[in-house]
C-alpha positions in Angstrom: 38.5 102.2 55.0 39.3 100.7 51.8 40.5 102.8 49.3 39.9 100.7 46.6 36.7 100.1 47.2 34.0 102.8 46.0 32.2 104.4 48.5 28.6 105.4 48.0 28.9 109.3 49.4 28.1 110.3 46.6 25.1 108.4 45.8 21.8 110.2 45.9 20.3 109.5 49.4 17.4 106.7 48.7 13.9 108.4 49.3 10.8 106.1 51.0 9.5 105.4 47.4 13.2 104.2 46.2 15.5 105.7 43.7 16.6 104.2 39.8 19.7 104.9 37.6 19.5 104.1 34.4 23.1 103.2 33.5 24.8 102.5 30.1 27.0 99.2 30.1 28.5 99.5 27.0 28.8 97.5 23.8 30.0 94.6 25.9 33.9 94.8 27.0 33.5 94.9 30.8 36.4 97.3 31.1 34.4 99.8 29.2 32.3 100.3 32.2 32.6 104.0 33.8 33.6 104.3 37.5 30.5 106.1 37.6 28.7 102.8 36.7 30.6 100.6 38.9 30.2 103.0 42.0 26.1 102.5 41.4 26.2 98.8 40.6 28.1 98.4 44.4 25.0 100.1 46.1 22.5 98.6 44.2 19.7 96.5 45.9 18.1 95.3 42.7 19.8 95.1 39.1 17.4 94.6 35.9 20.0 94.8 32.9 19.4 93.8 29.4 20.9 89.8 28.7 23.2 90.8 26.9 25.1 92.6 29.6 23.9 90.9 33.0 27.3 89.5 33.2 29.5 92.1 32.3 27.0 94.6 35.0 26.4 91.4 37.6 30.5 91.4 38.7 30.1 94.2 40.2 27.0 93.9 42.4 26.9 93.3 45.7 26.4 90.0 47.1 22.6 88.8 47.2 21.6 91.8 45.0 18.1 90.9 43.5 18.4 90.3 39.8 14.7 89.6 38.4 14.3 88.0 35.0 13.9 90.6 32.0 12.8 89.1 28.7 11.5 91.2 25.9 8.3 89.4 24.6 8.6 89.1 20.4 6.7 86.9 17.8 9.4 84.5 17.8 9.2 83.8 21.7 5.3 83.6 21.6 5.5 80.9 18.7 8.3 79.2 20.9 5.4 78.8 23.4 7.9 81.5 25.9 5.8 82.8 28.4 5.7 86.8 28.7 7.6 88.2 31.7 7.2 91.4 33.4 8.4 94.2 30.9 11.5 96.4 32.8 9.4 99.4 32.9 7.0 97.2 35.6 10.3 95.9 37.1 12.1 99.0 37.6 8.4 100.7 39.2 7.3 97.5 41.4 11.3 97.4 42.5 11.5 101.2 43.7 7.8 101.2 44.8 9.7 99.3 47.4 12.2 101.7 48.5 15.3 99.8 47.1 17.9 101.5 45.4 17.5 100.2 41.4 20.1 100.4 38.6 18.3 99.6 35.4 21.7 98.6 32.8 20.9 98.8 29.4 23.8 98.0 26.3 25.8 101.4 25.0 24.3 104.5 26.4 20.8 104.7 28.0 20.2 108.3 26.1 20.1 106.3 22.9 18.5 103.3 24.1 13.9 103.7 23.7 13.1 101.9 25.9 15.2 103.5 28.6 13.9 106.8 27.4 10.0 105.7 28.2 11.1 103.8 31.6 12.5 107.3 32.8 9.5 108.8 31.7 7.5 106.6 33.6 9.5 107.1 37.0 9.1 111.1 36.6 5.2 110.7 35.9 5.1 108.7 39.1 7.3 111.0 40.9 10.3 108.3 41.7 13.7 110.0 42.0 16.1 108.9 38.9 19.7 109.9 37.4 21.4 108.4 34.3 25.1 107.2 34.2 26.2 107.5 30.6 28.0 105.0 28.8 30.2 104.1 25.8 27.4 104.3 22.8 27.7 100.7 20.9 27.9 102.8 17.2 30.4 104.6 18.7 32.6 102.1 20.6 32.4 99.4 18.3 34.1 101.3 15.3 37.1 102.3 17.6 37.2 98.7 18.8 37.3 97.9 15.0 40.3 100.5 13.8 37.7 102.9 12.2 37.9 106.0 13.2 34.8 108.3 12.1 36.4 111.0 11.5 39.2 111.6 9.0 41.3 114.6 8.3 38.8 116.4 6.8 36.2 116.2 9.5 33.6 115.0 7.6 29.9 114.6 8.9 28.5 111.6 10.6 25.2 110.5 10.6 23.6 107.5 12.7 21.1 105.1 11.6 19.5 102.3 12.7 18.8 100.2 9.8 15.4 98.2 12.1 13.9 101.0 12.2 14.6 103.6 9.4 11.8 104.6 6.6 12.4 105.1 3.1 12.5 108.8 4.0 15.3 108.4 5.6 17.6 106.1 3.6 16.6 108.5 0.9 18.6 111.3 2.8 21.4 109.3 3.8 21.9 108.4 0.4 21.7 111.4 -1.2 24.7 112.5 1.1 28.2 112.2 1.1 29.2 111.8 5.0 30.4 108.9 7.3 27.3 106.9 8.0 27.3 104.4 11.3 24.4 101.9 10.7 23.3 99.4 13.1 21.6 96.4 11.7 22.1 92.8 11.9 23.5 90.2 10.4 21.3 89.2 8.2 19.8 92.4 7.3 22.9 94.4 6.6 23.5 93.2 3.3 19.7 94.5 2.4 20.4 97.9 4.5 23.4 98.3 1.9 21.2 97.5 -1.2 18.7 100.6 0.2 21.5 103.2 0.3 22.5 102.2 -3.4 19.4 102.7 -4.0 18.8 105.9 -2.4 22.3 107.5 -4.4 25.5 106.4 -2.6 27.8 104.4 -5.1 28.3 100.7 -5.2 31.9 101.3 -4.6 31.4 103.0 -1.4 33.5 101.2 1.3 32.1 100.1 4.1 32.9 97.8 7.4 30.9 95.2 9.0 31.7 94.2 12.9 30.4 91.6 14.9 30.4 91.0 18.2 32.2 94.5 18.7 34.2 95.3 21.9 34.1 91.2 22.7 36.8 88.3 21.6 33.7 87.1 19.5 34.5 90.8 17.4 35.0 89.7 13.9 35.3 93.1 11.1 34.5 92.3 7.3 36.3 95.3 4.7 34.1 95.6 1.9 32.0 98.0 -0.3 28.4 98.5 -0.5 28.3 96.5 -3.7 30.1 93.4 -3.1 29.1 92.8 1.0 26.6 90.3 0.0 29.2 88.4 -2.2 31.9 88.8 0.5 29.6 87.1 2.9 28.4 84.2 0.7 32.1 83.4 -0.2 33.0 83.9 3.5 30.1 81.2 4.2 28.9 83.8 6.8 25.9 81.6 7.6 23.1 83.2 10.4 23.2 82.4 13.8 21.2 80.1 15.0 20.7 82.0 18.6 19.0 84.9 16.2 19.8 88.0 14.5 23.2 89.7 15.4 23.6 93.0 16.1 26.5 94.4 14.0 27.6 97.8 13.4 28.8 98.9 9.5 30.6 102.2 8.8 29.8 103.5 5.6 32.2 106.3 4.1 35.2 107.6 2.1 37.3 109.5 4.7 40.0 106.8 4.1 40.2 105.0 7.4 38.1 101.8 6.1 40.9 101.7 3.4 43.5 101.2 6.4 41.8 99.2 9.2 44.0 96.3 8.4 46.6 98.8 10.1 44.3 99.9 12.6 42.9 97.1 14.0 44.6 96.8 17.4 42.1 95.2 19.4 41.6 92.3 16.7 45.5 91.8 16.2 45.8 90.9 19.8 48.5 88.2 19.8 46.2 85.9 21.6 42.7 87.1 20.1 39.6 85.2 20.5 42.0 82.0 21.4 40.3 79.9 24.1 42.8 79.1 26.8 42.3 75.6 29.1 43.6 77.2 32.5 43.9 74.2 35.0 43.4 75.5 38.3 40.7 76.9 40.1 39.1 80.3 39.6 40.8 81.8 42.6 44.3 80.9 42.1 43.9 81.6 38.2 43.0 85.4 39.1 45.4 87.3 37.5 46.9 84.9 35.0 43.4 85.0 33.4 43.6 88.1 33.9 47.0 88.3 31.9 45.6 86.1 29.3 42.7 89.0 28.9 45.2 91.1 28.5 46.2 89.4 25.1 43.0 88.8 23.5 42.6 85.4 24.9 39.4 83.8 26.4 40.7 81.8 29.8 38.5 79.0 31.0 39.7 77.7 34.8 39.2 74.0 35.5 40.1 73.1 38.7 42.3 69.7 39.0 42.7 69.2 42.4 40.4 70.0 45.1 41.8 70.8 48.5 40.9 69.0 51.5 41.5 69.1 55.2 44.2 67.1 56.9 43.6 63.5 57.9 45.1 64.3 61.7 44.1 68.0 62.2 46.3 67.7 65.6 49.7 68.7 64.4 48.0 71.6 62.5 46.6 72.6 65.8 49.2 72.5 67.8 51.3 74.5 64.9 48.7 77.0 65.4 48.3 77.3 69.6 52.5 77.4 69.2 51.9 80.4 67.2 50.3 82.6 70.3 52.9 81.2 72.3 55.9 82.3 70.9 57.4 79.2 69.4 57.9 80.1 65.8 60.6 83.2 64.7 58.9 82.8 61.3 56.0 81.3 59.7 56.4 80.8 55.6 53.4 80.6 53.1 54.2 78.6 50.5 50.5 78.9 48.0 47.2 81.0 48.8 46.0 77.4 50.3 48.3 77.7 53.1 47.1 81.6 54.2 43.9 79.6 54.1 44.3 76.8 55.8 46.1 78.6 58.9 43.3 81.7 58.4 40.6 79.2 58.7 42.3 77.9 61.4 42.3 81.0 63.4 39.1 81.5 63.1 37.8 78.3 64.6 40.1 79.8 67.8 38.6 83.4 67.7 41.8 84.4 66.6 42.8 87.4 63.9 45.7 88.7 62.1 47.3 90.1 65.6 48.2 86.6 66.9 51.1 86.9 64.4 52.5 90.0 65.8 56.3 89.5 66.7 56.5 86.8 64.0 57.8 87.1 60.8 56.3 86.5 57.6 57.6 84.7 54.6 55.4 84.1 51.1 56.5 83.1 48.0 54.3 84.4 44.7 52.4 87.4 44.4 48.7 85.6 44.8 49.8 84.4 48.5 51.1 87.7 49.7 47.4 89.2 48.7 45.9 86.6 50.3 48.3 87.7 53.3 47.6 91.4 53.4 43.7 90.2 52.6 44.1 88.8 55.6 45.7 91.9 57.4 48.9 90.6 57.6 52.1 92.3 55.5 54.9 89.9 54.4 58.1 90.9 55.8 59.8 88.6 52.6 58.9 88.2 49.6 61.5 86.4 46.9 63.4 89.6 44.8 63.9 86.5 42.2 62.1 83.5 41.4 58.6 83.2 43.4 59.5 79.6 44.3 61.2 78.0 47.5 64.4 77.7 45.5 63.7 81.6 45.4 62.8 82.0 48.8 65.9 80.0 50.0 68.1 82.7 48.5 66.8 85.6 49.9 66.0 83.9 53.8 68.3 84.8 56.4 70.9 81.6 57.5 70.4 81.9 61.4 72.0 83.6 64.0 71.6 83.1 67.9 72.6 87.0 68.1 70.2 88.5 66.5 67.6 85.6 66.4 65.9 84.5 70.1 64.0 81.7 68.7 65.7 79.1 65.6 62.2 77.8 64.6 60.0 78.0 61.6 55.9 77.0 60.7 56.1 75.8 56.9 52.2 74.7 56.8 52.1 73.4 53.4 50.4 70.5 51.5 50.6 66.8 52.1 52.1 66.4 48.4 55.0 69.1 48.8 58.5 69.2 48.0 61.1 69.0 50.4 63.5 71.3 48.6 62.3 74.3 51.4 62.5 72.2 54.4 65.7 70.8 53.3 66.8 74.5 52.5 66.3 76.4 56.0 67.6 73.2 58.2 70.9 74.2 56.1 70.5 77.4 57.4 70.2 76.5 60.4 66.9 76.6 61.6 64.9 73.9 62.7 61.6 73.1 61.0 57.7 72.4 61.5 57.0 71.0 58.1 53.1 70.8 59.0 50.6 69.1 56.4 47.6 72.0 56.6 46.0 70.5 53.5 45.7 67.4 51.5 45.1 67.7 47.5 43.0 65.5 45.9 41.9 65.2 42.1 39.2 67.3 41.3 35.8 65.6 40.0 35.4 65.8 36.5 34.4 68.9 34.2 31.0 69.4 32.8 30.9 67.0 29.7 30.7 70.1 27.2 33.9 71.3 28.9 35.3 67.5 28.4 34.3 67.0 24.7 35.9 70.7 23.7 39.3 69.1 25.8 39.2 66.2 23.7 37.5 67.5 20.1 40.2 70.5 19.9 37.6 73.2 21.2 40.6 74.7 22.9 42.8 76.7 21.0 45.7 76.3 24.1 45.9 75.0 27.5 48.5 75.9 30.1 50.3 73.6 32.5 51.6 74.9 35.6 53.0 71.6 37.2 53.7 67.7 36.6 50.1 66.9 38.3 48.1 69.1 37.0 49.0 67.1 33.3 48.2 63.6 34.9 45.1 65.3 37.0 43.2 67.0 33.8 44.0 63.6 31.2 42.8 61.7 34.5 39.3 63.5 35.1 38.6 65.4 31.1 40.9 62.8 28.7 43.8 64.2 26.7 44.0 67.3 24.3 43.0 67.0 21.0 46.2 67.7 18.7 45.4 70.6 17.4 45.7 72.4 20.5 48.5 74.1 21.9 50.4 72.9 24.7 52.2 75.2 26.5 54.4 74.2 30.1 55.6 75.8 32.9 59.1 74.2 32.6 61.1 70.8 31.6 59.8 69.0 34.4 56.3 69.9 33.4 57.0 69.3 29.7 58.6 65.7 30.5 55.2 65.0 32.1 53.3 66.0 29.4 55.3 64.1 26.3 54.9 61.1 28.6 51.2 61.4 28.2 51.7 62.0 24.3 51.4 65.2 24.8 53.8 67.1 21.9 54.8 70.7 23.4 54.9 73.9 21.5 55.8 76.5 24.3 58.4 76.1 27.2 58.2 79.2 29.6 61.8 80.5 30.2 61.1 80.8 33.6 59.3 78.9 35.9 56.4 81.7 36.7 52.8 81.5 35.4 53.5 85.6 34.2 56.2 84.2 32.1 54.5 81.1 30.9 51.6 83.6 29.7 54.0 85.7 28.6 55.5 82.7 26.2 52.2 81.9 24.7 51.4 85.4 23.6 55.3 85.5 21.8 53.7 82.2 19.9 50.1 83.3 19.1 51.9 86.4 17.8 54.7 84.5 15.7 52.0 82.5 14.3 49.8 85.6 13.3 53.0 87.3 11.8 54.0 83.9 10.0 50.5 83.5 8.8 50.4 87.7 7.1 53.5 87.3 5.7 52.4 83.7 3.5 49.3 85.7 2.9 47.2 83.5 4.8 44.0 84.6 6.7 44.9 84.3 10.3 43.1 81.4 12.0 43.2 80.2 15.7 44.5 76.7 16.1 41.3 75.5 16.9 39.8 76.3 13.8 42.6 74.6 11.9 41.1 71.1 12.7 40.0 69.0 9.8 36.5 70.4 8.6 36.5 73.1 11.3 36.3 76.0 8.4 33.7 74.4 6.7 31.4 74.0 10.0 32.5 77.5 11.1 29.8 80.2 11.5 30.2 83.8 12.5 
């Protein structure tokens, strides 16, 4: 078995009328999701979750899990001419009516969520089985998210509000106290919900923080006071959204921590936060650098450059292959994730597995290719200690020796565009060489054209560029980035391509590793934030620095 993935033993067996779990999915950061939540989302046969959260809840479904359409009806939809859909209570019945197994996902935690409350109610009138899988509360994640803690060192009381639906009553007792208040609101109304609680007693000098788009890279937090929110708005130019009214979550209080957010704020001083990053390569080879990127605040959008083809003359691949089973190789090396797919996908148009490489030893060079290797179920038995390229390899690969070694013959199976530097390498050391062409690369079609005017307008705060053709590929199929955006290169070669293409480059990896070239960006993004505090600057991403990008901008 697996280990790492989640079993469902213990998951409620399903009974003939179905079974439901309402599950919390948080304010919105995926990783906020509780193992709980992702252990249900992995059984699940249908998934109804709010739109908000579809994506974060949706990566960890199954494959072919049913995922019907909620929309909640309003006045603005029916003047749109929006047809109504189904409401989730009829969904979540109709769906475990059926027998399936349903997880209903709403945002923050379903014991604070309505509507989740009256779906529930409707499965125990109709005697379906149900459990709820709490999550992360949105009024409570967001603040943390934010740097504001809600309680200070006196451990004064909090009270929660939600500024849609609360009566004068109840602003009246909110105001007439003296505790931390969490309000949700929106937007637009949270200027007017500030007004009421002056009204109701609490002092215009009250401070008070306003965040958007909490737990997300869209987060944005305004520091203000009950007073002067509307003013700081209007001089921000904090305009409404044209999707509709934004959810936001303002803490009202004194306990001191408003006062010191600026110091707080770790998730917002991300040395890469909110910065759109261009990654040029495909989803799966981008894995964990986008991962990485994450990891810094950043937003990664892969576009792939080159697309990968078969060879022109399969027949040397094949007989590469059949030499494999027949003991002609001593090693085989891996060279990119393309390769372990190219020979994998080869082996399976033979009825072959991971056992035809018994007595042969394995070489890969980078991290992503020995995954795709033991994905496979076959462990490396090299992997460079140093740099994860074939100079790196070379290093650490045995020169040979007719002792110790029956056969002197390698498989490289490697791209039709590849470098001869390992070929050229292991004849040195003596061994003989299959350089096999198991894939051709080609350019990649074009983007989407939203994708190409953000390339070209400086909707891209950075992009990154791993190698010499993936600089000519993505000016070739999406034109070259606007100026404004960050260029960052994997090494001199790299950056020699991109000045050629007038290209000018602010960030040279000191190694030639994707980790490091991540790495390099982050150092910038955060020299630039740190440059930007100490002028007393507000901190803007590079995109946003373009002529009449402040004046357009909207929150």
């Amino acid at each position: 078995m697996n280990p790492s993935r989640p079993t469902t033993s213990a998951l409620p067996a399903v009974a003939a009328q179905g079974h439901v779990t309402f599950l919390g999915a948080g304010p919105g950061d995926p990783g906020l999701l509780t193992l709980r939540a992702v252990e249900a989302l992995t059984a699940a046969d249908v998934l109804i979750a709010e739109p908000e959260v579809l994506d974060v809840v949706r990566t960890h479904a199954r494959a072919g899990v049913d995922t019907p359409q909620l929309t909640i009806a309003d006045e603005a939809s029916a003047a749109a001419g929006i047809p109504a859909i189904r409401d989730a209570a009829n969904l979540v019945m109709e769906a475990a009516r059926s027998g399936r197994r349903v997880v209903r996902a709403v945002t923050g935690d379903p014991g604070l969520d309505g509507n989740a409350a009256q779906e529930m109610l409707a499965c125990a009138t109709a005697g379906i089985p149900f459990e709820v899988v709490p999550g992360v509360a949105t009024a409570v994640g967001v603040p943390a998210y934010a740097g504001v803690p809600l309680r200070g060192e006196q451990g004064a009381d909090v009270r929660f509000v939600d500024a849609r639906t609360a009566s004068a009553r109840c602003w009246s007792e909110v105001g007439a106290s003296d505790g931390v208040l969490v309000v949700s609101a929106t937007l637009e109304t949270v200027s007017a919900a500030a007004a009421e609680l002056v009204s109701a007693g609490r002092k215009p000098d009250t401070q008070l923080t306003v965040t958007v788009g909490g737990t997300t890279t869209r987060q944005r937090t305004w520091s203000a006071t009950l007073g002067t929110i509307a003013t700081v708005f209007k001089q921000g130019k904090v305009l409404p959204s044209p999707e509709g009214a934004r959810p936001v979550i303002a803490v009202v209080g004194e306990h001191g921590a408003t006062a010191r957010r600026e110091e707080l704020a770790w998730f917002e001083s991300k040395p890469l936060f909110g910065w759109r990053v261009l990654v040029p390569r495909t989803k799966e080879q981008a894995a964990s650098l986008s991962d990485q990127l994450r990891s810094y605040g950043a937003v990664p959008h892969e576009v792939p450059t080159i697309a990968v083809e078969p060879p022109r003359t399969p027949q040397q691949m094949e007989r590469a292959v059949k030499g494999l089973v027949t003991g002609r190789y001593e090693w085989i090396a891996f060279t990119s994730v393309n390769a372990v797919k190219a020979v994998r996908e080869k082996f399976e148009e033979y009825g072959l597995d991971a056992r035809a490489f018994a007595g042969i030893k394995v070489a890969a060079v980078g991290e992503q290719t020995a995954a795709a290797l033991v994905e496979f179920g076959v462990k490396p038995d090299l992997v460079p200690s140093g740099e994860q390229s074939a100079a790196g390899l070379l290093e650490d690969w045995p020169p040979y020796d007719p002792v110790f070694d029956p056969i002197d013959r390698v498989f490289l199976p490697r791209a039709d565009i590849a470098t001869e530097t390992l070929v050229a390498g292991l004849i040195e050391l003596g061994w003989e060489v299959d350089d096999v062409t198991a894939y051709r690369t080609v350019r990649a079609s074009p983007p989407p054209a939203d994708t190409r005017e953000a390339i070209k307008g400086g909707g891209f705060d950075a992009v990154l560029f791993t190698s010499s053709s993936t600089v000519r590929n993505l000016v070739g199929i999406a034109g070259k980035p606007h100026n404004v955006t960050v260029i960052a290169c994997i090494g001199p070669a790299t950056a020699k391509t991109a000045e050629e293409h007038g290209l000018r480059v602010d960030v040279l990896s000191p190694e030639p590793s994707v980790g490091k070239l991540a790495e390099a960006l982050a150092e910038y993004g955060a020299a630039r934030r740190e440059a930007a505090k100490e002028a007393g600057e507000t901190v803007f991403r590079p995109s946003e620095r373009r002529p009449g990008a402040r004046r357009r901008r909207t929150t």
